[in-house]
C-alpha positions as CSV (number, residue, x, y, z in Angstrom):
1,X,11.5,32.0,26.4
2,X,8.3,30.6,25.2
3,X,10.3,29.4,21.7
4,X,12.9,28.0,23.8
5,X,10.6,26.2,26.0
6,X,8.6,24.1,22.9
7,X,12.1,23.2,21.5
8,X,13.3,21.9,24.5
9,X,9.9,19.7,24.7
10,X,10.4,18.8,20.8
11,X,13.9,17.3,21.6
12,X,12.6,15.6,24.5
13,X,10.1,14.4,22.9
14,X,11.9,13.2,19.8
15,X,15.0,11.6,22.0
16,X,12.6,9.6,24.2
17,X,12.1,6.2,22.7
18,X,11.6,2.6,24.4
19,X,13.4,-0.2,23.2
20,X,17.0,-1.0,21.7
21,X,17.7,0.6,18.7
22,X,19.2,-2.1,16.1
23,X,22.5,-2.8,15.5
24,X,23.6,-5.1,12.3
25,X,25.7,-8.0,14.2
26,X,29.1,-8.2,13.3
27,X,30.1,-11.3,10.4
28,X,33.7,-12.2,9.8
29,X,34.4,-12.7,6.2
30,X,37.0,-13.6,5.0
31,X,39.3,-10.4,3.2
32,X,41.1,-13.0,-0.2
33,X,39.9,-16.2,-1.6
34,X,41.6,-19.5,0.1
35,X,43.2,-20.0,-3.7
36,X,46.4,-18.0,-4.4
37,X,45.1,-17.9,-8.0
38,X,41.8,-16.9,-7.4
39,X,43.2,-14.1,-5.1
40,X,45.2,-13.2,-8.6
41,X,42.0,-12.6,-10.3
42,X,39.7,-11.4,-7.7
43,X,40.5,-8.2,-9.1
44,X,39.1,-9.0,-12.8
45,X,35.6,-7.7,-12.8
46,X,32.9,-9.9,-11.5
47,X,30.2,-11.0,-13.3
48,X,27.9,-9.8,-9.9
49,X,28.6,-6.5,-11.1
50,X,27.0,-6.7,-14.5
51,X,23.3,-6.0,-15.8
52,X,21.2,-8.8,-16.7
53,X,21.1,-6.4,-20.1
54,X,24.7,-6.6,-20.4
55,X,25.2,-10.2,-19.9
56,X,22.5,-11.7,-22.3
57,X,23.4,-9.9,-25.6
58,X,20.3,-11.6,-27.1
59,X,17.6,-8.9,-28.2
60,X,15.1,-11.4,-28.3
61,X,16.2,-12.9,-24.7
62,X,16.1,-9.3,-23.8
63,X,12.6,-8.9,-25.4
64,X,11.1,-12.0,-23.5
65,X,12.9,-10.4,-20.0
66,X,10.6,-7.3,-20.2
67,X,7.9,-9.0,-21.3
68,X,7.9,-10.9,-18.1
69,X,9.0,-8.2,-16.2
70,X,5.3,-6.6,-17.3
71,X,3.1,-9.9,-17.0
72,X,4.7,-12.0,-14.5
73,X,2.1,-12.7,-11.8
74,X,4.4,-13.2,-9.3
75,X,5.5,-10.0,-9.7
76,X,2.6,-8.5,-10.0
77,X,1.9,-9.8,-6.6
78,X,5.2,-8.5,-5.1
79,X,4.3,-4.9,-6.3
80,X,0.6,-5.2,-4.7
81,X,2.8,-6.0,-1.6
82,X,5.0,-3.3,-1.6
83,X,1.9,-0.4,-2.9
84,X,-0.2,-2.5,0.2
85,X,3.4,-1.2,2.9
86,X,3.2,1.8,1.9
87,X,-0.5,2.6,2.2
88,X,0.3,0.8,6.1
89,X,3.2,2.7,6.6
90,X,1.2,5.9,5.7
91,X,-1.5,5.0,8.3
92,X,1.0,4.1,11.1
93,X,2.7,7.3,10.8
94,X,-0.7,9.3,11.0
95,X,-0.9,8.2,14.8
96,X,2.2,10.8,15.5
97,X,-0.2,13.5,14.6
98,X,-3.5,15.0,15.8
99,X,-6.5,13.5,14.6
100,X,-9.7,16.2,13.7
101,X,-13.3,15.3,13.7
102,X,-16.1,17.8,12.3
103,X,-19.8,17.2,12.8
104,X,-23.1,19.2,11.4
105,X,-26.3,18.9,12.6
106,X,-29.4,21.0,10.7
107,X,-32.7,20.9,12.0
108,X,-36.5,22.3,11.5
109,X,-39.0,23.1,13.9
110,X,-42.7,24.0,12.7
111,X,-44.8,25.5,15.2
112,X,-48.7,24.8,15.1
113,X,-50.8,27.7,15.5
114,X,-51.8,28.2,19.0
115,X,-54.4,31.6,19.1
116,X,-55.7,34.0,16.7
117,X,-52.8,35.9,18.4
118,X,-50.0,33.9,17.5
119,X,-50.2,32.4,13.8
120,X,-48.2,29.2,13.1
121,X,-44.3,29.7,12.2
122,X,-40.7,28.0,12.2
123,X,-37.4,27.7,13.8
124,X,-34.7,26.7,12.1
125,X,-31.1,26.0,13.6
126,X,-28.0,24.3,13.0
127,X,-25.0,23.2,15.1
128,X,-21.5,22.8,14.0
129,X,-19.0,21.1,16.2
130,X,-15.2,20.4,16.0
131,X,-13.5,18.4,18.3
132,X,-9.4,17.4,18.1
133,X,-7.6,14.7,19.9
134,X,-3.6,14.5,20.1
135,X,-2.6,11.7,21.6
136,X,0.9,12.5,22.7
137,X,3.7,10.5,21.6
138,X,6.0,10.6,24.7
139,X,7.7,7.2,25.4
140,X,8.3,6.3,21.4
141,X,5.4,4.4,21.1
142,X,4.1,5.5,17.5
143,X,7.6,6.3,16.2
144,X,8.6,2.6,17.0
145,X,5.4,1.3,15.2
146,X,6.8,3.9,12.4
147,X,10.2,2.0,12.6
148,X,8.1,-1.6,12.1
149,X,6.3,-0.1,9.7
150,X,8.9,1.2,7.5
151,X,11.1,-1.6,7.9
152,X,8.3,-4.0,6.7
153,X,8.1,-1.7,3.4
154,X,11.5,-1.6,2.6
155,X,11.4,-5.7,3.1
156,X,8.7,-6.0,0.4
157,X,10.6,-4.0,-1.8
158,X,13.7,-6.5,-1.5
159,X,11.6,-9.0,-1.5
160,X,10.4,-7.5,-4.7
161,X,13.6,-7.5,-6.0
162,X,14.1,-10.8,-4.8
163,X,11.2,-12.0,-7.5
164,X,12.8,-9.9,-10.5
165,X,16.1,-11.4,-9.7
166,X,14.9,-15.0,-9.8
167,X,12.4,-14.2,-12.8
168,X,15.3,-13.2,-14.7
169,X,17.2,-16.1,-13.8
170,X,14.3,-18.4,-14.9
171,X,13.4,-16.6,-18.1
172,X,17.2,-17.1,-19.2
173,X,17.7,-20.2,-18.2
174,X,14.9,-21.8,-19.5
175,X,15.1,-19.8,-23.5
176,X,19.1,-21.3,-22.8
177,X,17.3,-25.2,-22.2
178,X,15.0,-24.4,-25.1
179,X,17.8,-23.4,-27.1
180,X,20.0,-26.6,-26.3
181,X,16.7,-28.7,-27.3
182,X,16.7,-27.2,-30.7
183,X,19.9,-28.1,-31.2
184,X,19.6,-31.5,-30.1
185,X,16.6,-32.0,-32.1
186,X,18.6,-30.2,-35.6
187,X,21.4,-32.9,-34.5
188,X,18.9,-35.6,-34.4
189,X,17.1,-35.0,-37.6
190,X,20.2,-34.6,-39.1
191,X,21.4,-38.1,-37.6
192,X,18.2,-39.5,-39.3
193,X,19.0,-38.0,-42.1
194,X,22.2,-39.6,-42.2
195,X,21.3,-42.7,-41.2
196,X,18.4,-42.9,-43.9
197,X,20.5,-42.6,-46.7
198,X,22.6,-45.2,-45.1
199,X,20.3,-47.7,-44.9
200,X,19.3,-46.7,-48.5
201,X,23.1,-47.6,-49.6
202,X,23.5,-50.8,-47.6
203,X,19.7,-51.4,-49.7
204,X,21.7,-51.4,-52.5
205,X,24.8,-52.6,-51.8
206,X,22.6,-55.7,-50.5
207,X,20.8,-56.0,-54.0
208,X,24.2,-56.4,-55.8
209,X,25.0,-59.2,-52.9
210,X,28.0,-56.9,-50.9
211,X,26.0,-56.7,-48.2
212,X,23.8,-59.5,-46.4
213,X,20.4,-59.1,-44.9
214,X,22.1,-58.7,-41.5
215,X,23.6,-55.2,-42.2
216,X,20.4,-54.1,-43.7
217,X,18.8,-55.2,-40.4
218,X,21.3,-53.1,-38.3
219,X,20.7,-49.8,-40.6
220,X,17.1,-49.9,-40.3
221,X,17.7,-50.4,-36.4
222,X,19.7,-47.3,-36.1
223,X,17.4,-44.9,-38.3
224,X,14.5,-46.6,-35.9
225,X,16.9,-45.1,-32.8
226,X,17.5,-42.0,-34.5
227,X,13.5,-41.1,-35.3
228,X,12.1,-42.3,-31.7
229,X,14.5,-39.6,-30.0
230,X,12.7,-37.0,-32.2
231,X,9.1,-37.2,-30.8
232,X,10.4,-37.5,-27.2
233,X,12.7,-33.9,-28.2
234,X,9.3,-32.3,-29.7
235,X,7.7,-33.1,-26.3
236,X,10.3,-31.3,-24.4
237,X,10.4,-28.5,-26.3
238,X,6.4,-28.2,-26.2
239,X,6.8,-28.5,-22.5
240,X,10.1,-25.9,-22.3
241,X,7.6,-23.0,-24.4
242,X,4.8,-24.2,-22.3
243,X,7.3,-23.0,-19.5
244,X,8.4,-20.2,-21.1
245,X,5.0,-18.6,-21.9
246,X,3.6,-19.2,-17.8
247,X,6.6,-17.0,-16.7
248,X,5.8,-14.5,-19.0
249,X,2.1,-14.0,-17.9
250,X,0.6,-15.5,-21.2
251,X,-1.1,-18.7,-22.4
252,X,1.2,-21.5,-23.5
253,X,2.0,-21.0,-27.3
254,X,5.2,-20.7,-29.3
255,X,8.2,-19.0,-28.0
256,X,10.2,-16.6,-30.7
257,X,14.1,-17.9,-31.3
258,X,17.2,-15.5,-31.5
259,X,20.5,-16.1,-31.5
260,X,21.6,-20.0,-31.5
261,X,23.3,-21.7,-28.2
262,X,26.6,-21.7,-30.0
263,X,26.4,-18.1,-31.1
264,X,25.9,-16.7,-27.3
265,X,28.8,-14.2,-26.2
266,X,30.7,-15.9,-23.8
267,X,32.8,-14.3,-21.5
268,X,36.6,-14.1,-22.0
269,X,37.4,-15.0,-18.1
270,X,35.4,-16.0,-15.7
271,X,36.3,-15.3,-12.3
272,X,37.1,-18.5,-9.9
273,X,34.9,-16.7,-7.0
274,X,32.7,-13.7,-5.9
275,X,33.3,-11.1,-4.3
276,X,31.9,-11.5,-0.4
277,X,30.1,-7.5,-0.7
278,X,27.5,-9.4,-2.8
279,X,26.2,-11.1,0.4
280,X,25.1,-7.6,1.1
281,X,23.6,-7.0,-1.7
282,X,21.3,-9.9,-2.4
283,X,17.7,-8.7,-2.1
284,X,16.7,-12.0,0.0
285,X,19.9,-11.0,2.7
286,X,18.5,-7.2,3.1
287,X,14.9,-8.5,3.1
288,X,15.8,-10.9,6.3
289,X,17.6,-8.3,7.8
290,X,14.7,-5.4,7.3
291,X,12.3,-8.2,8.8
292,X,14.7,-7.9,12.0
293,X,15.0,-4.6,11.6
294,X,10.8,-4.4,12.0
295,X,10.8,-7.1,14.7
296,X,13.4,-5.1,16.6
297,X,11.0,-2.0,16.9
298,X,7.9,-4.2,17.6
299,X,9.9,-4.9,21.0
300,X,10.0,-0.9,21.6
301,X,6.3,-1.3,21.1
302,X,5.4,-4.2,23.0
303,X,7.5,-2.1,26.2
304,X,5.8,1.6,25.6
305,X,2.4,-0.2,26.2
306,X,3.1,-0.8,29.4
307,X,3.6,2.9,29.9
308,X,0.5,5.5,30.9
309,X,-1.1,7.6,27.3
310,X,-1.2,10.8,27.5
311,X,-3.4,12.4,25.3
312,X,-4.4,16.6,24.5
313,X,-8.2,16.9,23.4
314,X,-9.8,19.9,22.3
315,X,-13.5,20.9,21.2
316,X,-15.2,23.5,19.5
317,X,-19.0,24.2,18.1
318,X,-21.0,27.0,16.7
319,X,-24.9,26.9,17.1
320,X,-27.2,29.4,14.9
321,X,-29.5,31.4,17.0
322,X,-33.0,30.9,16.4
323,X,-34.6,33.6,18.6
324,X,-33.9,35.6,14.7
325,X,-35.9,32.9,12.3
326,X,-38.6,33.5,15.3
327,X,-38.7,37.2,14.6
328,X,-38.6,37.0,10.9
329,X,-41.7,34.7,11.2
330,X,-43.1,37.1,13.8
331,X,-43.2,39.8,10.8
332,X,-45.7,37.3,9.2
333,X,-48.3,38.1,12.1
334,X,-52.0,39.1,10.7
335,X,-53.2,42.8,11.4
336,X,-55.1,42.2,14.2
337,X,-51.8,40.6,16.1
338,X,-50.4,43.9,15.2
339,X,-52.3,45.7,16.2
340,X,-52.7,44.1,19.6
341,X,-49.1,44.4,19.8
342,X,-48.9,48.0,19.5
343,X,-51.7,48.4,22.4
344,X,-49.2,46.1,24.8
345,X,-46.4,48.0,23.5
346,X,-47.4,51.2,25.0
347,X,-48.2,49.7,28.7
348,X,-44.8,48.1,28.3
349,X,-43.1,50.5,29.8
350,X,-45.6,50.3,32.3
351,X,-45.7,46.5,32.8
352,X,-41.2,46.4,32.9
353,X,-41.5,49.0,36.1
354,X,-43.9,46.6,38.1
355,X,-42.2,43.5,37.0
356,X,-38.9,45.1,38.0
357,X,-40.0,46.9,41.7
358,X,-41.1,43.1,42.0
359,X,-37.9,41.9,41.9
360,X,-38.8,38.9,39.9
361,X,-37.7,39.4,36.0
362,X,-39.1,36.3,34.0
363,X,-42.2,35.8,36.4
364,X,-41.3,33.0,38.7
365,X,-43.3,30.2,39.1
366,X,-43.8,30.5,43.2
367,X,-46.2,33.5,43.6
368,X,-44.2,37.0,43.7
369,X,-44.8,39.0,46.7
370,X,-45.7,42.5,46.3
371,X,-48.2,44.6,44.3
372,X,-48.1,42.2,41.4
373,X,-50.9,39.6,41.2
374,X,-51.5,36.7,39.0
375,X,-53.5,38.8,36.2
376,X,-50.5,41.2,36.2
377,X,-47.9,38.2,35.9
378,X,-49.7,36.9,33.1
379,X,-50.0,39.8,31.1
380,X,-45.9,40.8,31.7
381,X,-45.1,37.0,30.6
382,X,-47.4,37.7,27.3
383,X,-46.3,40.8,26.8
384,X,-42.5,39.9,27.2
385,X,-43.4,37.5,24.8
386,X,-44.7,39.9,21.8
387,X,-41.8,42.6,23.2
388,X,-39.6,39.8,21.8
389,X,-40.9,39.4,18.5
């Protein structure tokens, strides 16, 4: 009955929850592309579906893509982010359970000496307490903060992804850029080559009077055309590596070469479209949606608070007893003490009878009535005193 009982207070527990539960809206998209002949090929594979590994058959692209993937600062940052949701989510979730707190306390007490009777001595005690607070999670409250919580992780992780994805992106298309500038500047040296040795002929041809100083004046305007697009190419491609080496995480410098822009792997068909289940896919898409997701549950949490806590505390403690460092001192007494103490302890018999028929055990303050007097209360109260020890 009991078992019975605390499952049907678990399931209560765990079905009551403020606040709608979210619900991804509803988007029309459309089922074939609008062209007939893209509808044709829609079924060709898509480059979507490909690794970044699969697509750039450069190893030295590839070589540059985990090099960023390792030193990019950015994300570096997005996986501080996501380590920095999970440490929150841990913490939010701990409010579902009970929280403990333990406390010591230690403490020593030396006694001056008082009489020849009773020598100086120490008490020593300690108190240890527990205490334990569960605040109950009845209308949802913490499990909805759970919700936010975990929805605000799983957005820093797409947005993570988000950051690879466009690093990627970046990466290749910039080593592509620097790989089109090294091929215009081959072309341009190679124009100025040309265009050298034809200023060098119509020299010649000029000397032998075939030409006339006007074509000479024409070639040495085209190899000056040729050699100023040179320095303006270097500058780009200084600026492209500069580009290059900030993505990857390291000081500008020169960037390594592979495979030449004409000798990239291109693709025998490329689709006319995408597919419309990439939508779904794209890390920035699920990161919005996950930040709806979180601000969804916040609502839950913003209605629960208007609802009364209830909360289960419990405490505990444990305190030494120090009437037993008082005796193990009182073994410490001189001779003389002792053997005052013996003398009391054969009247104590004697002393318990009167303090009993008086009714009054520890020797009230007010004056007892009976047979005992003041002399006789003082005595019992020393005596009980020694008795102890």
């Amino acid at each position: 009955m009991k078992k019975f009982l605390l499952l049907a207070i678990a399931v209560l527990l765990s079905g009551c929850a403020v606040g709608p539960n979210y619900k991804r809206p509803t988007v029309s998209v459309p089922t074939d592309y609008r062209d007939s002949m893209a509808a044709q090929t829609a079924a060709a594979p898509s480059l979507g579906n490909e690794n970044w590994w699969q697509v750039y058959q450069d190893p030295v692209l590839a070589d540059l893509i985990h090099t960023a993937l390792q030193q990019n600062y950015d994300v570096r940052i997005a996986a501080a982010r996501v380590l920095e949701a999970q440490a929150q989510l841990g913490i939010t979730r701990a409010n579902q359970f009970p929280s403990a707190s333990v406390g010591a306390d230690i403490f020593s007490q030396q006694n001056a000496k008082t009489s020849n009777q009773f020598p100086p001595y120490q008490v020593n005690a300690g108190q240890l307490n527990l205490s334990v607070i569960w605040n109950l999670d009845f209308w949802g409250k913490y499990r909805r903060q759970t919700e936010a919580a975990r929805a605000q992780m799983l957005a820093s992780e797409w947005g993570q992804r988000a950051v690879i994805s466009s690093l990627v992106a970046n990466v290749a298309t910039a080593y592509f850029q620097l790989r089109a500038l090294d091929s215009e500047i081959e072309i341009s040296k190679r124009t100025l080559g040309s265009r050298q040795q034809s200023l060098q002929l119509t020299k010649v041809l000029e000397t032998h009077g075939s030409a006339s100083d006007l074509d000479v004046s024409q070639s040495e305007q085209l190899v000056y055309t040729a050699s100023e697009s040179i320095p303006d190419l270097e500058r780009q491609i200084r600026q492209q590596e500069n580009l290059l080496s900030i993505l990857l995480g390291e000081n500008p410098g020169s960037i390594s070469r592979g495979q030449a822009l004409t000798e990239q792997p291109v693709p025998e068909a490329v689709p006319a479209g995408l597919p419309s289940e990439l939508l779904e896919r794209r890390p920035d898409v699920r990161q919005a949606e996950e930040i709806i997701v979180a601000a969804n549950a916040q609502i839950g949490v913003a209605k629960a608070s208007f609802f009364p806590s209830i909360s289960l505390t419990g405490a505990g403690g444990l305190e030494s007893n120090a009437e037993r460092n008082i005796r193990r001192q009182c073994s410490l007494i001189s001779r003389p003490c002792r053997t005052r103490w013996s003398k009391f302890r054969m009247r104590s018999s004697h002393i318990k009878k009167i303090v009993t028929s008086a009714g009054s055990k520890n020797c009230s303050p007010r004056r007892p009535s009976g047979p005992i007097s003041s002399r006789w209360c003082s005595i019992s109260t020393a005596a009980r005193v020694i008795y102890r020890c």
